[in-house]
PLY file of the C-alpha trace (Angstrom):
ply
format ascii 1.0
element vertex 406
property float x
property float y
property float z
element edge 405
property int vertex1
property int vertex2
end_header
24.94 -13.18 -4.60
24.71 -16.39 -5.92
21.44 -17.21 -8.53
19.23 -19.82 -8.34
15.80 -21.11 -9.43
14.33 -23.97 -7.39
11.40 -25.16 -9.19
8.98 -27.78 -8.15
7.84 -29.88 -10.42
4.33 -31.05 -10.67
3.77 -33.92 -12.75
-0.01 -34.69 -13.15
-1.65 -31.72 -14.20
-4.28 -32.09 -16.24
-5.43 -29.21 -18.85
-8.48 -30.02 -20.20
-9.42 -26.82 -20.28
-7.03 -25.75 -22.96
-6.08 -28.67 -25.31
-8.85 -31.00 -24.85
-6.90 -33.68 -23.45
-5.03 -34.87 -20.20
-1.31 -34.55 -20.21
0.96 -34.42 -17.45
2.94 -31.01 -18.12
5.70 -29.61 -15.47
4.94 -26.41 -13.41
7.06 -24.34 -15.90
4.62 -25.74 -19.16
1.59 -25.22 -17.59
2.96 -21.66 -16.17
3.36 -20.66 -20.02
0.12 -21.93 -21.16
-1.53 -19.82 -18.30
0.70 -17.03 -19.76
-0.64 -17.69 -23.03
-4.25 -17.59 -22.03
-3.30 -13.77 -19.89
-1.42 -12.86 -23.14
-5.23 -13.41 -25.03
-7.44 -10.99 -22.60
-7.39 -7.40 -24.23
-9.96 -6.30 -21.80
-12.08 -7.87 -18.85
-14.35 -6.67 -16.77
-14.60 -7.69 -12.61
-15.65 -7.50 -8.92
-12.44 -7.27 -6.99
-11.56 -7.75 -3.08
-8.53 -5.53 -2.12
-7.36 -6.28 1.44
-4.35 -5.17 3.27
-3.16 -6.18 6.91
0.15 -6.21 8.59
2.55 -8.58 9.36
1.40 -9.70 12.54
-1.98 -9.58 11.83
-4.22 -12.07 11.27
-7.06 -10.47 9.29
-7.60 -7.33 6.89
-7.34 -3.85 8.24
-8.53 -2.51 5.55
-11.05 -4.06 3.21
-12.41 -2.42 -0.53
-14.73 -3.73 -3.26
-14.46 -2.09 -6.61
-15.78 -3.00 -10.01
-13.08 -2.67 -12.50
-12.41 -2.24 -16.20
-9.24 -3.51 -17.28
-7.58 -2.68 -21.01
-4.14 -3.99 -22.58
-2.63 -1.08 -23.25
0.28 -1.36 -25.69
1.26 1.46 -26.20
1.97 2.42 -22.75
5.34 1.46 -22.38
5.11 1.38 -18.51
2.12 -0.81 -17.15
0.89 -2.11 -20.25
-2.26 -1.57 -19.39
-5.49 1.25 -18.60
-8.03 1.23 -16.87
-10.16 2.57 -14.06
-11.58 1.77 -10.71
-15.43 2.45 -9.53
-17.99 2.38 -6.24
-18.86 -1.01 -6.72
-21.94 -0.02 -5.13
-22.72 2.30 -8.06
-20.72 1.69 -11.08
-20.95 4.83 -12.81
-18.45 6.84 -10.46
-15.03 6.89 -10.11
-12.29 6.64 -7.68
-9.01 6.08 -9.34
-7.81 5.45 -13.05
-4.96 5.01 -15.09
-5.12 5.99 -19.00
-1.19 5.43 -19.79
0.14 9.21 -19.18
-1.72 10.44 -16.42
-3.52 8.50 -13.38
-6.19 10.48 -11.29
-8.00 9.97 -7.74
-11.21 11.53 -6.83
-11.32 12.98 -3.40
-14.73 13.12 -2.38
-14.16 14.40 1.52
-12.35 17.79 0.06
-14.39 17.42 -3.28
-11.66 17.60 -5.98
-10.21 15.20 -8.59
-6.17 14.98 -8.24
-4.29 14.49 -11.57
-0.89 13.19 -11.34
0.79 13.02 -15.01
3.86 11.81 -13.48
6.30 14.70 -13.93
6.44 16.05 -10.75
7.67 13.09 -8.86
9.63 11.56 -11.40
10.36 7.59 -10.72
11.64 4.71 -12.39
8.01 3.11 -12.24
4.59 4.38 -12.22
3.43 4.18 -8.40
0.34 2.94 -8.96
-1.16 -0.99 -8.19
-1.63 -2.24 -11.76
-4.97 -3.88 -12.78
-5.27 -7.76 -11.91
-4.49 -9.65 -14.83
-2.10 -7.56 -16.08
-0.55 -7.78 -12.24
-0.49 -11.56 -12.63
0.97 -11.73 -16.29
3.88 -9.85 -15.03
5.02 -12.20 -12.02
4.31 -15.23 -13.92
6.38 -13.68 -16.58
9.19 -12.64 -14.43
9.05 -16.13 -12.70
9.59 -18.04 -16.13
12.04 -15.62 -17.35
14.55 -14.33 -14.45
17.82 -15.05 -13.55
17.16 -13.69 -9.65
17.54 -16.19 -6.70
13.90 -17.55 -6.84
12.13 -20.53 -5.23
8.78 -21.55 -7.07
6.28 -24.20 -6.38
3.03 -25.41 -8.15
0.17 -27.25 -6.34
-2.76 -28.61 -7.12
-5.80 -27.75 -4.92
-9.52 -29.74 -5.59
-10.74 -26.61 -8.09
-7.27 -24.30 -8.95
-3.83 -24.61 -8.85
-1.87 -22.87 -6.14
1.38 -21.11 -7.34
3.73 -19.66 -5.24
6.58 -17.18 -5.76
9.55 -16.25 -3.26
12.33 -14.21 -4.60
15.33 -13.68 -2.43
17.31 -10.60 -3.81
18.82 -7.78 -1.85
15.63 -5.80 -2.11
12.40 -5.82 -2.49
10.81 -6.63 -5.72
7.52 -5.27 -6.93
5.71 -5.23 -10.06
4.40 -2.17 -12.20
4.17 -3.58 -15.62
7.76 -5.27 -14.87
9.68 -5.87 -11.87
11.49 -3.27 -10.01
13.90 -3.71 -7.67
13.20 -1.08 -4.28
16.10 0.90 -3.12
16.15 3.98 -1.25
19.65 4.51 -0.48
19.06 7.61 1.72
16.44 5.35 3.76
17.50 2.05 3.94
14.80 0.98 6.76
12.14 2.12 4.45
11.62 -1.30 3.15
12.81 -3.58 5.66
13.67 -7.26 4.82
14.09 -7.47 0.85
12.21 -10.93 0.86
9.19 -10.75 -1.45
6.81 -13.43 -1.76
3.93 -14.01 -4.21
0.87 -16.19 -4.34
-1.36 -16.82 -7.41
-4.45 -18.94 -7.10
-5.38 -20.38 -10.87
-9.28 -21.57 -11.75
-9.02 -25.58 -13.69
-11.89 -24.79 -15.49
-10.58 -21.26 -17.01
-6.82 -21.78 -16.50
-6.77 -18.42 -15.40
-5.67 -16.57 -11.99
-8.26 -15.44 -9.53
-6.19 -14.41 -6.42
-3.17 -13.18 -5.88
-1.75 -12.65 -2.43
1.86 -10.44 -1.96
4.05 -10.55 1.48
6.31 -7.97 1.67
8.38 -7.15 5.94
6.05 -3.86 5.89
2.93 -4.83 4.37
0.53 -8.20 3.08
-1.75 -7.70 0.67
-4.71 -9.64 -1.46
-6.77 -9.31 -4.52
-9.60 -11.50 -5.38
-11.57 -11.08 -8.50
-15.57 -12.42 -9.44
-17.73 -12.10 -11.89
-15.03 -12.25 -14.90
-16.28 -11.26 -18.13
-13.35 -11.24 -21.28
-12.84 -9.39 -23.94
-16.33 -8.00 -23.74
-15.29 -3.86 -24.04
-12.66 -1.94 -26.54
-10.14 0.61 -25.32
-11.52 2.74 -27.96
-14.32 3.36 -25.75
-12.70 4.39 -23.15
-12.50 7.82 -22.13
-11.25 8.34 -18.56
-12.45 12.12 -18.01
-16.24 10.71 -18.73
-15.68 9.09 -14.89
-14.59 12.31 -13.45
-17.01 14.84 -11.12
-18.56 17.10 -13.29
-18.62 19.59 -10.33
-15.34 19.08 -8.80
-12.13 21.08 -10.02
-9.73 19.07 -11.33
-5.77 19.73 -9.03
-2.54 18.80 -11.04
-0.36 16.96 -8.16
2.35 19.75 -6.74
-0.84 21.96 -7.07
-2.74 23.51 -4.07
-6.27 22.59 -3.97
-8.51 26.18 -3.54
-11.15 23.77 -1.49
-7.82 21.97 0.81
-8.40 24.70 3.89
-5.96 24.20 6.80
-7.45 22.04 9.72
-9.84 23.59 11.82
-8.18 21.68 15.10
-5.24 23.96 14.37
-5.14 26.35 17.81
-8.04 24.37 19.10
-7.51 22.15 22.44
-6.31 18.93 21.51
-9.33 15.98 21.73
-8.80 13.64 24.77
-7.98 10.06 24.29
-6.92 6.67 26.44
-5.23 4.44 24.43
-3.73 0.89 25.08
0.20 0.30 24.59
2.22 -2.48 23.85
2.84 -3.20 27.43
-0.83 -3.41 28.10
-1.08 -0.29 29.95
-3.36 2.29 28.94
-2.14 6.06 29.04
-4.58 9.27 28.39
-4.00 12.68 27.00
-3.94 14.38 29.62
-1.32 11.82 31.74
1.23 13.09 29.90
2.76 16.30 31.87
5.12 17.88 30.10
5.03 21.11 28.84
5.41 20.43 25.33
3.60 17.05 23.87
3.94 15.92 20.58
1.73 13.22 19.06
2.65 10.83 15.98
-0.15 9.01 13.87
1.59 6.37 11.74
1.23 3.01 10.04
2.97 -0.18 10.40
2.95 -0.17 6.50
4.01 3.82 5.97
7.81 3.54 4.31
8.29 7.64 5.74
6.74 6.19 8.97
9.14 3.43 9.40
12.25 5.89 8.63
11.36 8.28 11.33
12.18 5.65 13.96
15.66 6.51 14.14
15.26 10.53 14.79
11.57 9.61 17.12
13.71 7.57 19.37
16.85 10.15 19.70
14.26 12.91 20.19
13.00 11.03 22.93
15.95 10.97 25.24
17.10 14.49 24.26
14.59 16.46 26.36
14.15 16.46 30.17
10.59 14.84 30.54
8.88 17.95 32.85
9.63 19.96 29.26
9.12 17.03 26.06
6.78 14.06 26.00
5.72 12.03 23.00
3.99 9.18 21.70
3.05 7.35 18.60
-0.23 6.45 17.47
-0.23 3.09 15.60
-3.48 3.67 13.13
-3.64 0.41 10.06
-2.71 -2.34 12.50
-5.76 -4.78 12.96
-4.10 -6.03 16.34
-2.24 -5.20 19.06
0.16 -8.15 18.35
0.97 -6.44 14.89
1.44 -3.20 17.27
3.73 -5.18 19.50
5.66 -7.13 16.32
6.25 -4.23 14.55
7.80 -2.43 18.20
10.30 -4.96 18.78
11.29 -5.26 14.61
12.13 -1.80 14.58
13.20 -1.36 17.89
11.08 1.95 18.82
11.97 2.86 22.06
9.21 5.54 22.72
5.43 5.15 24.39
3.58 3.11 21.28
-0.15 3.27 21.22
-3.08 1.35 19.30
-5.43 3.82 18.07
-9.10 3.50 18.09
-11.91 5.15 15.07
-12.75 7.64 17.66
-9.50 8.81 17.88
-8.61 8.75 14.50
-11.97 10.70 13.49
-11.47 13.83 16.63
-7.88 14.37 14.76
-8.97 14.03 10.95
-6.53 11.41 10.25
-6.40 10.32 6.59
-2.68 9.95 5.84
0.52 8.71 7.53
2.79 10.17 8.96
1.29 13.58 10.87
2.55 15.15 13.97
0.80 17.49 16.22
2.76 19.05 18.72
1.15 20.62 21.64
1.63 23.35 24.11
1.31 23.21 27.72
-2.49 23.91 27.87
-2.64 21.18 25.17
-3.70 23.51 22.20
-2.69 22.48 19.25
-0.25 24.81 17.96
1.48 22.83 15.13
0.24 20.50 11.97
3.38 18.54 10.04
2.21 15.95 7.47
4.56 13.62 6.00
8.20 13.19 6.90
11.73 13.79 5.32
14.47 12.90 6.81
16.50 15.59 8.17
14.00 18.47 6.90
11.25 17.29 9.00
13.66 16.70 12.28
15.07 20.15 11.61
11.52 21.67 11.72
10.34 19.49 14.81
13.22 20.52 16.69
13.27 24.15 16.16
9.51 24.26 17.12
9.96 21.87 19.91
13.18 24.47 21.38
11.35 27.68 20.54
7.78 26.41 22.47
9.89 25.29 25.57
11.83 28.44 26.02
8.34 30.35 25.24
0 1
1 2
2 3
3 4
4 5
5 6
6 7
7 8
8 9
9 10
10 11
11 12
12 13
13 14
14 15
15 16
16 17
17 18
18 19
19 20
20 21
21 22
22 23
23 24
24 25
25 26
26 27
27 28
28 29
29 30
30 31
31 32
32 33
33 34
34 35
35 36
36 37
37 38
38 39
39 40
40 41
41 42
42 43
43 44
44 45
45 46
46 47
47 48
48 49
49 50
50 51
51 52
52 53
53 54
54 55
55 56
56 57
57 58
58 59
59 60
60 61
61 62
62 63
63 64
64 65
65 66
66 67
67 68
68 69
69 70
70 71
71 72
72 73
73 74
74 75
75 76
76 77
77 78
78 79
79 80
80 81
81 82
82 83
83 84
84 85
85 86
86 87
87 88
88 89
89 90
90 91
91 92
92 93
93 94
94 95
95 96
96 97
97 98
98 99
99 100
100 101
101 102
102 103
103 104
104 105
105 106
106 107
107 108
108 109
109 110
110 111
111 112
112 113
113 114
114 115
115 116
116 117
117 118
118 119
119 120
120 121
121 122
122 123
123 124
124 125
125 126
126 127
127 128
128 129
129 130
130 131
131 132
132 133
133 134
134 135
135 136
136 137
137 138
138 139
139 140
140 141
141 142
142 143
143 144
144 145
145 146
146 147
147 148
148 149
149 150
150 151
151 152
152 153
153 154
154 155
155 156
156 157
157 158
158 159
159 160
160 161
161 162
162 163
163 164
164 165
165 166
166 167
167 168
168 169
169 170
170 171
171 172
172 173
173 174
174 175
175 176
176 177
177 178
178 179
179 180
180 181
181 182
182 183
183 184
184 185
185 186
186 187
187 188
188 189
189 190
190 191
191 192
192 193
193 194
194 195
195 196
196 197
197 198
198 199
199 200
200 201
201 202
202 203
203 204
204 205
205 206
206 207
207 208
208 209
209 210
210 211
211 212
212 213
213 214
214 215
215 216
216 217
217 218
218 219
219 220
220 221
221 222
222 223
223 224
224 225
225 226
226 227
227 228
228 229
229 230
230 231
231 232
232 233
233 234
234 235
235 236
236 237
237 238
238 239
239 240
240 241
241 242
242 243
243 244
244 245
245 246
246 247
247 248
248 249
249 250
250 251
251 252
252 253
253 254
254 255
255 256
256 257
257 258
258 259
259 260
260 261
261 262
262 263
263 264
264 265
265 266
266 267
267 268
268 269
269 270
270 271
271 272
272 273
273 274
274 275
275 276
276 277
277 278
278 279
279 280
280 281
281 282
282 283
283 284
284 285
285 286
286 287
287 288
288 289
289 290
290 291
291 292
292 293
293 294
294 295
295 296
296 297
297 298
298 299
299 300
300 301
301 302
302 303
303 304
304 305
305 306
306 307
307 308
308 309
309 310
310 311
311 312
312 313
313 314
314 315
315 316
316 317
317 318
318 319
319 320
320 321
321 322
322 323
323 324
324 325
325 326
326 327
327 328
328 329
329 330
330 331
331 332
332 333
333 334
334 335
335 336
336 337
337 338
338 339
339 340
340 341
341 342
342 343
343 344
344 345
345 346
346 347
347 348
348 349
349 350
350 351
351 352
352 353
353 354
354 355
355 356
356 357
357 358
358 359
359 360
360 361
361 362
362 363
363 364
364 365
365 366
366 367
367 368
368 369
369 370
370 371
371 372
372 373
373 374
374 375
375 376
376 377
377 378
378 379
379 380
380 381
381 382
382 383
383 384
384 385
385 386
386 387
387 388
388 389
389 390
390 391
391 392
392 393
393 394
394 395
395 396
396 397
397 398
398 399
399 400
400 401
401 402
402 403
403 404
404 405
C-alpha cells in the first residue's frame, strides 16, 4: 500500500493561551503544543459522557455518565495510565478500574466484582477503553508521528478547534496506550471495513481536548468530558481495592462465580413477543411453526455477532421449514434504519427483528450473542452464550438434529 499524510494546514491560529501572544502556527505546531500541554496532566479529575450508536443511527443507543479519576501511569508499559470509573450519581462506588496489572468490573445484578489480570486471555493490547486524556495523547501522537496512509485536518470553530483523523490502512486501528492494528485472521468479517476515523474537539482557552468522537464500519462512539480539574490528586493515593464491594466476592476471569446460577427461563415456556422486521412486517412468537425454533439476540456492534452471519444464513436453508425456524433479534440499534443498514452490509439472509425493552427484559438479555433454541411446545430447552466459530455451529447443529428426530 502506498503511504501518505495529507495534512491541512491552518494558518491563523492563535495561542494565547499558551505563549501569551498571537502567532499563526500550522496544524502540525499547534498539534504538538496541545501534546505538550497532555504530556503536563499527571492526574485530572472529570464528568464524562460515553455514548455509543450504530452506523445508521442517528442518536446514542446507549448513553453513561461517570465521574472519573485519571493517573499517568509510567510504569505501566501498556496504557500508560490508571485509573477508575464511578456512579456519577454517587461517587464513592465503583464500576470499572484499571491499576496497570489487573482491571476489574463490579457486577451489581449477580453481586460480584470480576478481576481480569490479563493472563487468561492473553492479547497484544489490554482490552479495555483507556481514560480520556490519555486516549487523546495517543491519537494526536500517532497522527504527528506515523508513517500510515492518513488524512488530517484542523479547523477552527468560534470556542475550540476541530481536529480530525482518518487513517486508511488494511485494518482497523484502535488505541490502548498505542495504536494497534485489528486482525483476526480466522474472522475476517469481525471488523468490517478497516477505515478508522477520529475526531478531537480542543477548548482555545485551555488548549486542551474535550471530545473525542471514533467511527469505526461496526460501531461510533463519543466521549465528552466537564468539570476538568488538573493535577489536583497523586497516584500514591490511589488504591483501587478501596472502590471495591466490601460484601461481594471478588471472581478471577476464567473463574465460575458461586452467585452466577443458570437462568431460571431454562425449561420454562419461552415469553411471547411481536416484533417489527426490516421489511416492515411484524412477526410473533408463536407465528413461527416449526417444530424446532431457535432465537438469536445480537448487536450490530458484537464482532462474534457479525461472524456468525455466514453459518446463521447456511443454517437457514439447511432445514425443511415444518422442522427449523429462526430469527435474529437486533438488541443496540437505536433505529430500524441501522437494523435495515446493517441487513443489507452483511447480507443476512434470515427473518431480522428490532427488539423492544420488554423483550429484552422477559429473556434476561445482558450480553451478545445468545441463542435459545426451542422445542415444539416452545419450552426453552437450550441456553448458548457467545459464539465460536465452528465450536458453536457444531453444538447448534447437533442439538438442532437430535430435538427434530426426538
Amino acid at each position: 500500500m502506498i503511504k501518505f499524510i495529507q495534512l491541512t494546514i491552518i494558518v491563523s491560529i492563535s495561542l494565547i493561551g499558551i505563549n501569551g501572544c498571537h502567532k499563526p502556527l500550522t496544524a502540525k505546531q499547534y498539534l504538538n503544543k496541545v501534546l505538550v500541554n497532555l504530556e503536563r496532566v499527571q492526574s485530572a479529575t472529570y464528568q464524562v459522557k460515553r455514548e455509543s450508536w450504530a452506523p445508521g443511527d442517528t442518536a446514542a443507543s446507549v448513553r453513561m455518565l461517570r465521574y472519573y479519576k485519571e493517573y499517568n501511569n509510567p510504569l505501566d508499559t501498556t496504557i500508560g495510565a490508571s485509573f477508575v470509573s464511578l456512579l456519577q450519581e454517587d461517587t464513592t462506588k465503583m464500576d470499572f478500574c484499571y491499576d496497570g496489572k489487573m482491571k476489574a468490573s463490579v457486577y451489581d445484578d449477580e453481586k460480584f466484582t470480576g478481576i481480569d489480570s490479563f493472563k487468561v486471555r492473553k492479547l497484544p493490547f489490554r482490552s479495555l477503553t483507556p481514560p480520556f486524556f490519555n486516549y487523546a495523547k495517543s491519537i494526536i501522537n500517532y497522527a504527528l508521528e506515523t508513517k500510515d496512509s492518513i488524512s488530517i485536518k484542523l479547523e477552527e470553530l468560534e470556542k475550540s478547534f476541530h481536529f480530525s483523523l482518518t487513517i486508511s490502512e488494511d485494518k482497523q486501528v484502535e488505541f490502548f496506550g498505542k495504536a494497534f492494528y485489528m486482525e483476526d485472521n480466522e474472522n475476517p468479517l469481525i471488523f468490517g471495513d478497516p477505515t478508522s476515523k477520529y475526531e478531537i474537539w480542543i477548548d482555545k482557552t485551555t488548549n486542551l481536548p474535550f471530545k473525542i468522537r471514533r467511527e469505526m464500519s461496526h460501531n461510533i462512539s463519543a466521549e465528552t468530558v466537564k468539570n476538568v480539574k488538573i493535577n489536583k490528586i497523586s497516584i500514591k493515593d490511589f488504591k483501587p481495592m478501596s472502590y471495591f464491594p466490601k460484601d461481594y466476592p471478588l471472581v478471577n476471569r476464567g473463574e465460575r462465580n458461586q452467585n452466577t446460577k443458570e437462568s431460571d427461563l431454562l425449561g420454562k415456556k419461552a415469553p411471547d413477543w411481536t416484533l417489527t422486521d426490516t421489511a416492515d412486517k411484524t412477526l410473533s412468537l408463536k407465528d413461527m411453526q416449526s417444530k424446532v425454533v431457535m432465537l438469536q439476540f445480537t448487536s450490530v456492534s458484537c464482532g462474534p455477532c457479525r461472524v456468525s452471519i455466514p453459518f446463521l444464513n447456511e443454517l437457514t436453508s439447511t432445514y425443511n421449514k415444518k422442522d427449523f425456524d429462526f430469527a435474529a433479534i437486533e438488541c443496540t440499534a437505536n433505529s430500524m434504519n441501522a437494523v435495515k443498514f446493517y441487513q443489507t452490509k452483511t447480507g443476512i439472509n434470515y427473518k431480522f427483528l428490532k427488539s423492544d425493552k420488554p423483550v429484552l427484559k422477559d429473556y434476561e438479555i445482558r450480553s451478545f450473542p445468545v441463542f435459545f433454541i426451542l422445542d415444539q411446545n416452545r419450552k426453552i430447552r437450550h441456553i448458548i452464550n457467545g459464539y465460536g466459530k465452528g465450536t458453536t455451529d457444531k453444538e447448534i447443529r447437533n442439538i438442532v438434529d437430535k430435538m427434530i428426530k426426538s
